[in-house]
mmCIF file of the N, C-alpha and C atoms, coordinates in Angstrom:
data_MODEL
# 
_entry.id   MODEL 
# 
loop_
_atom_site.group_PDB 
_atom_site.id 
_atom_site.type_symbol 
_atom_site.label_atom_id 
_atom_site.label_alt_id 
_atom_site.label_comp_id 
_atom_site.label_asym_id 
_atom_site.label_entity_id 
_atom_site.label_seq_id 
_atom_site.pdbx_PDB_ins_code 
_atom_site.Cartn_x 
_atom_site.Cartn_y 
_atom_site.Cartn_z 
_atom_site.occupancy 
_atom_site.B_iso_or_equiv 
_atom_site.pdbx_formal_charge 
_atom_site.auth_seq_id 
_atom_site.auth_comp_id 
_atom_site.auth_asym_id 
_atom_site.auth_atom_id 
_atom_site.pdbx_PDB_model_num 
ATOM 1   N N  . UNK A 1 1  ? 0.841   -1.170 0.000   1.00 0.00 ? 1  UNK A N  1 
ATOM 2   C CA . UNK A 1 1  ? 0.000   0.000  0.000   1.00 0.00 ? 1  UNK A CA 1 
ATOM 3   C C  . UNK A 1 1  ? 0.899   1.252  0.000   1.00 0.00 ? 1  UNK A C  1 
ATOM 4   N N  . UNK A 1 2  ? 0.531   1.788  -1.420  1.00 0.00 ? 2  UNK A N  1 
ATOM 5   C CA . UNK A 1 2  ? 1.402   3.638  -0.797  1.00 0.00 ? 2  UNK A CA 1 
ATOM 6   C C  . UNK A 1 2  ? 1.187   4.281  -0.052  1.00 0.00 ? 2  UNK A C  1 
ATOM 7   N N  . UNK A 1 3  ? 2.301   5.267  0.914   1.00 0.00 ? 3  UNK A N  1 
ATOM 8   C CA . UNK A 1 3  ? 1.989   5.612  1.680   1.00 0.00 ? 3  UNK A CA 1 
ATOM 9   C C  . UNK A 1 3  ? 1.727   7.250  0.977   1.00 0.00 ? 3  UNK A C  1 
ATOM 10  N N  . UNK A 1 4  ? 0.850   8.457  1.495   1.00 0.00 ? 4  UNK A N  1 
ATOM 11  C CA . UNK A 1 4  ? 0.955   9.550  0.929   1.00 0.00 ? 4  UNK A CA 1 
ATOM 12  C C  . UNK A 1 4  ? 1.649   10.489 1.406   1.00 0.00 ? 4  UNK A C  1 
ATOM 13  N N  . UNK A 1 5  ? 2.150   11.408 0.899   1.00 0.00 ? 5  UNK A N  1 
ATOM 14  C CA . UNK A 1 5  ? 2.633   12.393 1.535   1.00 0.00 ? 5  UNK A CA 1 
ATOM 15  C C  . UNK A 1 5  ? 2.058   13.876 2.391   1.00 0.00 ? 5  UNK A C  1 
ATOM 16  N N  . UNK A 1 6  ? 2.216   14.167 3.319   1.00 0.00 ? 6  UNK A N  1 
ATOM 17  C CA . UNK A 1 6  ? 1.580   15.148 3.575   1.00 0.00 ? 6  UNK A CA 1 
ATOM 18  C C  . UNK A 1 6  ? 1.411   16.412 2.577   1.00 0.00 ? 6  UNK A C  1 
ATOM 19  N N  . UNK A 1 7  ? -0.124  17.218 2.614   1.00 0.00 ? 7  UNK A N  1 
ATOM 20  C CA . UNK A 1 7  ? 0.250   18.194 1.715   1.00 0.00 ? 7  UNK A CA 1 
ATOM 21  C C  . UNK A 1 7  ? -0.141  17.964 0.270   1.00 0.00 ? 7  UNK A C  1 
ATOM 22  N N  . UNK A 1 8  ? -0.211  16.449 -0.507  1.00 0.00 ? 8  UNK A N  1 
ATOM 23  C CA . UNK A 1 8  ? -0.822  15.759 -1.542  1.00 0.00 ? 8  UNK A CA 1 
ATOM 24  C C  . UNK A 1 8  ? -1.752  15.815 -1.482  1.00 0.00 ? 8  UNK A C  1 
ATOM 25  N N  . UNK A 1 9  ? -3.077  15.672 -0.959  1.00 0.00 ? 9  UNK A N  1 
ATOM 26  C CA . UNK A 1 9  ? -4.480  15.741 -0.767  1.00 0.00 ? 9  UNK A CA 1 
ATOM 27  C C  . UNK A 1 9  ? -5.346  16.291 -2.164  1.00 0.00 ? 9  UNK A C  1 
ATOM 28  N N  . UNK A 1 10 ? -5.815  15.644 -2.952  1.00 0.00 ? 10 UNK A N  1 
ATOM 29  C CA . UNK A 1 10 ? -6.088  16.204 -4.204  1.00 0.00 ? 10 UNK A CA 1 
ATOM 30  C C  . UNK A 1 10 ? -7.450  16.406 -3.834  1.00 0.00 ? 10 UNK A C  1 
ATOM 31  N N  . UNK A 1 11 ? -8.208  16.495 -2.493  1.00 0.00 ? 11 UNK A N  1 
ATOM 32  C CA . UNK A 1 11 ? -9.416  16.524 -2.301  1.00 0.00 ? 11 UNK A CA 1 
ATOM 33  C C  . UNK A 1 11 ? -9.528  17.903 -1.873  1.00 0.00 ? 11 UNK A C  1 
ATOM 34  N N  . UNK A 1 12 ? -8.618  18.821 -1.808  1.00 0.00 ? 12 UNK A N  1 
ATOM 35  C CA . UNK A 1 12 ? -8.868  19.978 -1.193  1.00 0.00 ? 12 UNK A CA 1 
ATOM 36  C C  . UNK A 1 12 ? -9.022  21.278 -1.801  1.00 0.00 ? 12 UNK A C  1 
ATOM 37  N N  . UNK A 1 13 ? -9.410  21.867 -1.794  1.00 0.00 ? 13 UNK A N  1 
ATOM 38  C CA . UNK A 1 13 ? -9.242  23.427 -2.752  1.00 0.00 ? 13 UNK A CA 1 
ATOM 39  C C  . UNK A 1 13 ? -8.779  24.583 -2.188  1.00 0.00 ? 13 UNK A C  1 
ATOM 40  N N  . UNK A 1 14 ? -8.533  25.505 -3.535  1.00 0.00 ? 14 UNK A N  1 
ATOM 41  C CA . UNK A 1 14 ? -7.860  26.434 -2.807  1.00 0.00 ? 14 UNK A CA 1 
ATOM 42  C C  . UNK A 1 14 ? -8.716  27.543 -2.646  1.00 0.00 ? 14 UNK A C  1 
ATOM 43  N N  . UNK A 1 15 ? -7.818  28.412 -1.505  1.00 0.00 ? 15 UNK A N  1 
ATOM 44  C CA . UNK A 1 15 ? -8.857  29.713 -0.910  1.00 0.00 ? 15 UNK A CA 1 
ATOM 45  C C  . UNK A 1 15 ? -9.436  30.556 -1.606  1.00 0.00 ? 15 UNK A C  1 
ATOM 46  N N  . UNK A 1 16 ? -8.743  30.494 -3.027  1.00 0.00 ? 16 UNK A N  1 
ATOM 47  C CA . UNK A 1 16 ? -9.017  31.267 -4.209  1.00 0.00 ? 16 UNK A CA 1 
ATOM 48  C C  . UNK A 1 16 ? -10.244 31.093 -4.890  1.00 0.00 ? 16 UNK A C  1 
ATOM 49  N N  . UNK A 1 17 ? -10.470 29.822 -4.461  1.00 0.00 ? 17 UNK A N  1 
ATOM 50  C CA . UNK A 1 17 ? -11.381 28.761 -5.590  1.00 0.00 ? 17 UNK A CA 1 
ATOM 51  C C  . UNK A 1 17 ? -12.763 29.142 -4.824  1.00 0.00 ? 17 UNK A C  1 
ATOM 52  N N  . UNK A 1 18 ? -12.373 28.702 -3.569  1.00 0.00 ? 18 UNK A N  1 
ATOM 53  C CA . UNK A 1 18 ? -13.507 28.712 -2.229  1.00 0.00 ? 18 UNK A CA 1 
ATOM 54  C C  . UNK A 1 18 ? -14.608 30.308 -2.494  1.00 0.00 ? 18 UNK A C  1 
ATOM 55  N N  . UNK A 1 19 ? -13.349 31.178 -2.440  1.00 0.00 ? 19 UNK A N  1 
ATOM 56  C CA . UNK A 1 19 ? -13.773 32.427 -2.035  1.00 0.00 ? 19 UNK A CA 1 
ATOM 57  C C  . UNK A 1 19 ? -14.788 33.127 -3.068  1.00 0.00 ? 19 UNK A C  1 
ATOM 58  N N  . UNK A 1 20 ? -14.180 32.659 -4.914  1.00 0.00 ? 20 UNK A N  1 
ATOM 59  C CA . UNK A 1 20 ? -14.859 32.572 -5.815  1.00 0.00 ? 20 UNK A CA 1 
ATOM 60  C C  . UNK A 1 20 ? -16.205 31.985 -5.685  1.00 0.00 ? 20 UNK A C  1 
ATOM 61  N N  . UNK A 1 21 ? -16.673 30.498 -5.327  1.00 0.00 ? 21 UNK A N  1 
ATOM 62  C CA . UNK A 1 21 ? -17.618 30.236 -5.155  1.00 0.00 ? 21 UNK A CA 1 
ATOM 63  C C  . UNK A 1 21 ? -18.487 30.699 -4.200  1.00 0.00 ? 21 UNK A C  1 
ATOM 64  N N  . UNK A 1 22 ? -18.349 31.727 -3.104  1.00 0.00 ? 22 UNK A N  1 
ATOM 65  C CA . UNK A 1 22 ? -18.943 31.912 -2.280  1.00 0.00 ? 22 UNK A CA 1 
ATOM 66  C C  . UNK A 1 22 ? -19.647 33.250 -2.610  1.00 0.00 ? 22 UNK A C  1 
ATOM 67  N N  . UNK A 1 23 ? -18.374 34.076 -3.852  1.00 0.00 ? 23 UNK A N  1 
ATOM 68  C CA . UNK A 1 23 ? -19.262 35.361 -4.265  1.00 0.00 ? 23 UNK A CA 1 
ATOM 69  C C  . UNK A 1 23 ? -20.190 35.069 -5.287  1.00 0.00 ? 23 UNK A C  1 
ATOM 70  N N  . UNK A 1 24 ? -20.035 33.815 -6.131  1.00 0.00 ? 24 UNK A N  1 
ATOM 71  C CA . UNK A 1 24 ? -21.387 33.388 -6.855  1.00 0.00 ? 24 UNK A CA 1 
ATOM 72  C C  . UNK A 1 24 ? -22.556 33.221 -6.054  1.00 0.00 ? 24 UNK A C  1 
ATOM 73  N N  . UNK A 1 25 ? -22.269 32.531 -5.334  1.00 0.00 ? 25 UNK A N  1 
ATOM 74  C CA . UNK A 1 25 ? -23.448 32.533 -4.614  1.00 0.00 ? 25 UNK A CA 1 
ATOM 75  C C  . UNK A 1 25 ? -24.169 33.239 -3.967  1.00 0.00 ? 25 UNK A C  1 
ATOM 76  N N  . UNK A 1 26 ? -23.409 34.540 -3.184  1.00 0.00 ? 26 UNK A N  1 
ATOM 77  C CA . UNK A 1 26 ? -24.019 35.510 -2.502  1.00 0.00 ? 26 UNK A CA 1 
ATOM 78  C C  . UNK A 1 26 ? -24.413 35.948 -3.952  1.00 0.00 ? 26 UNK A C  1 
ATOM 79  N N  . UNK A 1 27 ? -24.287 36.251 -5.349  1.00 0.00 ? 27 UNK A N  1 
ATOM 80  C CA . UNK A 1 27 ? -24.653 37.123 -5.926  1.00 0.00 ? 27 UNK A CA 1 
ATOM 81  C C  . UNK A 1 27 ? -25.864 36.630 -6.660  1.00 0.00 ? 27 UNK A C  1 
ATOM 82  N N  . UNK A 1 28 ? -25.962 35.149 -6.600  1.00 0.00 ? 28 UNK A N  1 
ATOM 83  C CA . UNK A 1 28 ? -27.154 34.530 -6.724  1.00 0.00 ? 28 UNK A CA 1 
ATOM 84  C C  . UNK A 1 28 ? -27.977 34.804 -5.753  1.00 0.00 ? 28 UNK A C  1 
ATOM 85  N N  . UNK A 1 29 ? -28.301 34.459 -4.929  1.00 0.00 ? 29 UNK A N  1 
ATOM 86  C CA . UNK A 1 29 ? -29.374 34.651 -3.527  1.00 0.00 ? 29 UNK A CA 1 
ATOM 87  C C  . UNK A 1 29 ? -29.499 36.021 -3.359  1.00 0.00 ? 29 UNK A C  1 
ATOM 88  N N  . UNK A 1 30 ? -28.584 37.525 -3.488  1.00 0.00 ? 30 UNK A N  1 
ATOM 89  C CA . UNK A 1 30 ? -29.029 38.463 -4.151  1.00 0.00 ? 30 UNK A CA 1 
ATOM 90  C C  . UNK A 1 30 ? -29.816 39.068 -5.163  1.00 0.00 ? 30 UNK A C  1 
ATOM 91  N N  . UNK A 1 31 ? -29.356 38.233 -5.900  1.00 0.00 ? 31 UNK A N  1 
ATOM 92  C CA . UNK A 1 31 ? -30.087 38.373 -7.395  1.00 0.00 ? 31 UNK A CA 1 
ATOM 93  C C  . UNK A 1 31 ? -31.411 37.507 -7.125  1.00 0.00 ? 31 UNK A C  1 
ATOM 94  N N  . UNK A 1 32 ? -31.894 36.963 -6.738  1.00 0.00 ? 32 UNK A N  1 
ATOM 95  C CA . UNK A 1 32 ? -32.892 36.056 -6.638  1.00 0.00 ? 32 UNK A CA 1 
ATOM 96  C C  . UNK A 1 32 ? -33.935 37.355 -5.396  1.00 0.00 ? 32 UNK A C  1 
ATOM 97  N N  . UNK A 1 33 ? -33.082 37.502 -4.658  1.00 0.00 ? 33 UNK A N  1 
ATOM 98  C CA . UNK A 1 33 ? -34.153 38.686 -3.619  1.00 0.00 ? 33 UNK A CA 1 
ATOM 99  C C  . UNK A 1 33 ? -34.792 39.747 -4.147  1.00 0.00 ? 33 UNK A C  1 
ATOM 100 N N  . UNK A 1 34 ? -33.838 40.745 -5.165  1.00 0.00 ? 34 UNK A N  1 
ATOM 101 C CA . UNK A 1 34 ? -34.225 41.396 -5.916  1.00 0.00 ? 34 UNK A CA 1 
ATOM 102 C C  . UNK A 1 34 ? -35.413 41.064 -6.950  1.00 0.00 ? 34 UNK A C  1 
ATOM 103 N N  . UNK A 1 35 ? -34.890 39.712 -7.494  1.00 0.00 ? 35 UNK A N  1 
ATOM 104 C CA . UNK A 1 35 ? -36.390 39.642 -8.373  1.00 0.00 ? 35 UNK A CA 1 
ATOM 105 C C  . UNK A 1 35 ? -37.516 38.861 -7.637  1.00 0.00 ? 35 UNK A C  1 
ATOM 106 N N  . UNK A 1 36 ? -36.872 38.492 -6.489  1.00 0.00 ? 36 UNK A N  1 
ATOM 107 C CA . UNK A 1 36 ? -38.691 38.360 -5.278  1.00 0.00 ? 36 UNK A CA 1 
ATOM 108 C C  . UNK A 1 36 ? -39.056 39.470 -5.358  1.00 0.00 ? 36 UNK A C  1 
ATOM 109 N N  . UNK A 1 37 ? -38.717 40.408 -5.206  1.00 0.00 ? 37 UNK A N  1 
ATOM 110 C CA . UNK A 1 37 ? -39.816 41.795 -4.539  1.00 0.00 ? 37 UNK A CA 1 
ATOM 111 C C  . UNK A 1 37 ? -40.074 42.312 -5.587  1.00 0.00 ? 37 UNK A C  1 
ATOM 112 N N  . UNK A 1 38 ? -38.855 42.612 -6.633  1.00 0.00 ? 38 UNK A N  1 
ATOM 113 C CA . UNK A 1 38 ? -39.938 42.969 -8.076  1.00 0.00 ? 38 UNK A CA 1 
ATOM 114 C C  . UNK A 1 38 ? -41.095 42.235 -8.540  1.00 0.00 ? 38 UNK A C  1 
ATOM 115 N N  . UNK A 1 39 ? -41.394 41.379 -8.288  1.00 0.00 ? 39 UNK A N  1 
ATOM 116 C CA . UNK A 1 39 ? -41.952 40.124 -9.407  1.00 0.00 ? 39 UNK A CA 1 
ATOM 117 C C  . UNK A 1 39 ? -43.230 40.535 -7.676  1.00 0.00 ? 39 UNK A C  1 
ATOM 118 N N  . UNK A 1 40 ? -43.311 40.467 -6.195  1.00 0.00 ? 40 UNK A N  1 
ATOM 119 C CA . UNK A 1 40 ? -44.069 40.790 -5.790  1.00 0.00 ? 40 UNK A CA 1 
ATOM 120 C C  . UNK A 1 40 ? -44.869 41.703 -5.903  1.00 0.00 ? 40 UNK A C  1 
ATOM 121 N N  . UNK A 1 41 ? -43.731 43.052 -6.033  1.00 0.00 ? 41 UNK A N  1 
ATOM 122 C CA . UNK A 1 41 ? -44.109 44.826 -6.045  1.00 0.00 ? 41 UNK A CA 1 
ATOM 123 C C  . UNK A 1 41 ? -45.575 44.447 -7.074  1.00 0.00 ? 41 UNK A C  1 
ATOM 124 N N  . UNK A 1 42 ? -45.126 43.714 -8.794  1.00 0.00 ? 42 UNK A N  1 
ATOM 125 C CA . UNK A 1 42 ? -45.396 43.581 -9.813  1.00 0.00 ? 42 UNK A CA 1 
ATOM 126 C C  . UNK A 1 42 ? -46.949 43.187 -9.233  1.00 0.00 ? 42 UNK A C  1 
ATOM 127 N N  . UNK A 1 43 ? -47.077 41.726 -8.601  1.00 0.00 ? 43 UNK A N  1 
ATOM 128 C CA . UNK A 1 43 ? -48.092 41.543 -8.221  1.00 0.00 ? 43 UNK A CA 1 
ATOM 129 C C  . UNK A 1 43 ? -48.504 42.098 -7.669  1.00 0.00 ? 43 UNK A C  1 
ATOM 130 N N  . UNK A 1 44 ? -48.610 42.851 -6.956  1.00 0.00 ? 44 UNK A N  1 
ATOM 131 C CA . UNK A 1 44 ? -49.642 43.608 -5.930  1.00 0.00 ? 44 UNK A CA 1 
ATOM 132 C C  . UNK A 1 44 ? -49.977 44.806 -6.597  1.00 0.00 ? 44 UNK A C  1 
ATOM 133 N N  . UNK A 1 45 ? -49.524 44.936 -7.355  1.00 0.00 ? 45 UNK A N  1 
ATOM 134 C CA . UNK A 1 45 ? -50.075 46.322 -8.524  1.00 0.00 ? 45 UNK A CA 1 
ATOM 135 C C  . UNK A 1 45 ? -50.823 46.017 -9.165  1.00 0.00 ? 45 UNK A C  1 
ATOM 136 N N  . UNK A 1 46 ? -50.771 44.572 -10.017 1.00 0.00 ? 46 UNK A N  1 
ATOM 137 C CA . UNK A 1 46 ? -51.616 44.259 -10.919 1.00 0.00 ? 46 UNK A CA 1 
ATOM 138 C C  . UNK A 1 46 ? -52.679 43.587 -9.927  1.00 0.00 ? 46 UNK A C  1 
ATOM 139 N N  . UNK A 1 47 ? -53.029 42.818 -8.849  1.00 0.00 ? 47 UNK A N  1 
ATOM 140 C CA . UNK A 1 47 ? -54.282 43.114 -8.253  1.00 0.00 ? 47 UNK A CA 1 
ATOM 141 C C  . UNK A 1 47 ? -54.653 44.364 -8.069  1.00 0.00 ? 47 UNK A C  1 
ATOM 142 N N  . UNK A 1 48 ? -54.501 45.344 -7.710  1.00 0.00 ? 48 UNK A N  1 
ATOM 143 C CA . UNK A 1 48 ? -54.589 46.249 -7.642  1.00 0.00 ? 48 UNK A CA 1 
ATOM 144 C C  . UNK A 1 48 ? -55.554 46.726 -8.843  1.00 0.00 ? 48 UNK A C  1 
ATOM 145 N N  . UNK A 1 49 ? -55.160 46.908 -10.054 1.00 0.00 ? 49 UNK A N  1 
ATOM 146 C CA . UNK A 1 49 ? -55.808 47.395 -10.853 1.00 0.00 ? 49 UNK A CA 1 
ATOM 147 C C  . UNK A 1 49 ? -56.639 46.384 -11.566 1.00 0.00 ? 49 UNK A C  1 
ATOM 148 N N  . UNK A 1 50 ? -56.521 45.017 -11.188 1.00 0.00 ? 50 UNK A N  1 
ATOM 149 C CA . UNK A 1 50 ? -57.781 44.249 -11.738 1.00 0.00 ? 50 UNK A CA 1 
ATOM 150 C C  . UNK A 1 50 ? -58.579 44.300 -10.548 1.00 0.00 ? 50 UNK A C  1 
ATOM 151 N N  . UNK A 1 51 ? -58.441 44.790 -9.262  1.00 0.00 ? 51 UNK A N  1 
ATOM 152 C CA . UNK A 1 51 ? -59.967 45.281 -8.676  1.00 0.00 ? 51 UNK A CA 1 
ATOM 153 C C  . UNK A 1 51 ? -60.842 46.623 -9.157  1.00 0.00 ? 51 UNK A C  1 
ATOM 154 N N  . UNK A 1 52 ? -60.164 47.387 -10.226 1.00 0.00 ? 52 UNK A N  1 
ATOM 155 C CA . UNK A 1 52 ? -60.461 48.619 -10.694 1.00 0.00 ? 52 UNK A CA 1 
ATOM 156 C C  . UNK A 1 52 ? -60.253 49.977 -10.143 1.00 0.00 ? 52 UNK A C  1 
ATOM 157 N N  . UNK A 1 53 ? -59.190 50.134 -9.164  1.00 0.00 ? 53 UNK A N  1 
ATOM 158 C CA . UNK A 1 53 ? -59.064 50.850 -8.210  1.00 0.00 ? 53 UNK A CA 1 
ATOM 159 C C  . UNK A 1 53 ? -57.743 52.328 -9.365  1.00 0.00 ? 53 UNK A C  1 
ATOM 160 N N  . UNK A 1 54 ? -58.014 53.092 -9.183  1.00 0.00 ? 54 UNK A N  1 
ATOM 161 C CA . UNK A 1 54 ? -57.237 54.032 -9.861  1.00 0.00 ? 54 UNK A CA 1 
ATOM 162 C C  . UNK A 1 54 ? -55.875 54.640 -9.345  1.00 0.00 ? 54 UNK A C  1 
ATOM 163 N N  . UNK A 1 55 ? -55.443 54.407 -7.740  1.00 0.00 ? 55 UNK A N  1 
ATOM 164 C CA . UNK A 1 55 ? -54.830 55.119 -7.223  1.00 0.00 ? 55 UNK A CA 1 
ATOM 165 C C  . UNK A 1 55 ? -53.847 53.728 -7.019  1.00 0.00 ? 55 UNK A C  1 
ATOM 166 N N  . UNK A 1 56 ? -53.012 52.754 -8.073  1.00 0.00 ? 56 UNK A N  1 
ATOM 167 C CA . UNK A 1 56 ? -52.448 52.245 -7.692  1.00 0.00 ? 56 UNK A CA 1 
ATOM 168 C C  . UNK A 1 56 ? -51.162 52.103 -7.966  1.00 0.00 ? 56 UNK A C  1 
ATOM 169 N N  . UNK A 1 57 ? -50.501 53.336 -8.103  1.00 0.00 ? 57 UNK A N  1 
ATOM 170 C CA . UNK A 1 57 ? -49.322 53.696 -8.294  1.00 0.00 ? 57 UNK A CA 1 
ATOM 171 C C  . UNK A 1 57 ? -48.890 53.946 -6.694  1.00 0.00 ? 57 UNK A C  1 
ATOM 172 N N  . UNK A 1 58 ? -47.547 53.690 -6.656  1.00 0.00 ? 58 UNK A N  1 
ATOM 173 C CA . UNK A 1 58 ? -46.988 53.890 -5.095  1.00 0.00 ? 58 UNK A CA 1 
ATOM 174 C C  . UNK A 1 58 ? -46.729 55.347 -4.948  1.00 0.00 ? 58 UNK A C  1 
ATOM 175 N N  . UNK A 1 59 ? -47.543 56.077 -3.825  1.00 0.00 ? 59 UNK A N  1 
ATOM 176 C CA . UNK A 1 59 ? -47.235 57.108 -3.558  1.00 0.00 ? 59 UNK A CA 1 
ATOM 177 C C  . UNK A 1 59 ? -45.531 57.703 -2.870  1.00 0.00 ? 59 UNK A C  1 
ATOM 178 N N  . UNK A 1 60 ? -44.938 58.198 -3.636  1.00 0.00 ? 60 UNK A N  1 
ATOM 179 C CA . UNK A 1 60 ? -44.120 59.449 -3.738  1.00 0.00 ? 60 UNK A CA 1 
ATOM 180 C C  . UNK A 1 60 ? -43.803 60.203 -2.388  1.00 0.00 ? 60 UNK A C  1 
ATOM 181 N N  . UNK A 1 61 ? -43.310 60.196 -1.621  1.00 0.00 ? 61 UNK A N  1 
ATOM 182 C CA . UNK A 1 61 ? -43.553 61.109 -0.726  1.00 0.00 ? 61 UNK A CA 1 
ATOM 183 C C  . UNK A 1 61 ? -42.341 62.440 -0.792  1.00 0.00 ? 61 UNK A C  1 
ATOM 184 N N  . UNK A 1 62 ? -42.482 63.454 -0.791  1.00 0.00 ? 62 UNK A N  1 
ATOM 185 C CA . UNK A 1 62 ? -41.387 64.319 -0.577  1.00 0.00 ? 62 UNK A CA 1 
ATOM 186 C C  . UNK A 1 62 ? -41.301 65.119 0.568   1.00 0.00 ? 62 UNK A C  1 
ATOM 187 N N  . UNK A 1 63 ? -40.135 64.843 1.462   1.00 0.00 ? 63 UNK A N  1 
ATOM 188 C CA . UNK A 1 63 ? -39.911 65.511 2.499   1.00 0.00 ? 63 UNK A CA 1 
ATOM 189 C C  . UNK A 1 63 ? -38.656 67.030 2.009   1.00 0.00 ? 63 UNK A C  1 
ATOM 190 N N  . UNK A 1 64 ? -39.209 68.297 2.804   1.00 0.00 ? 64 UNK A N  1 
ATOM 191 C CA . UNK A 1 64 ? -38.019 69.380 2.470   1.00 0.00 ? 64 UNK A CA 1 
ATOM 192 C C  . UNK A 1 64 ? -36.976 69.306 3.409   1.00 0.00 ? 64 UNK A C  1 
# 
C-alpha cells in the first residue's frame, strides 16, 4: 500500500477557488431577492388594478 505524503491531498481546494464560489453565490441569492420583490411589487399592482381601483401607483412622498 502507498503511503501519501503530507500536503498531496487532491481533495482539497484552494482559498481562491472557495472564495470565488462563495461570491457566486451571494450574488445569486441576491439576485434572486431582488427579483422576489420585483416580481411581488409587480403583483400587488396588478391586483390592484384588476380590482379597478385608480390610485395604484406607489405614492411618492417628498420631504423638504
Amino acid at each position: 500500500m502507498p503511503e501519501q505524503k503530507p500536503g498531496t491531498n487532491k481533495d482539497t481546494y484552494s482559498p481562491r477557488a472557495v472564495l470565488l464560489a462563495l461570491a457566486v453565490i451571494l450574488l445569486l441569492v441576491l439576485g434572486g431577492l431582488y427579483l422576489f420583490y420585483a416580481l411581488s411589487d409587480a403583483s400587488q399592482r396588478q391586483d390592484c388594478m384588476m380590482q379597478g381601483r385608480t390610485n395604484c401607483a406607489p405614492v411618492e412622498s417628498t420631504t423638504p
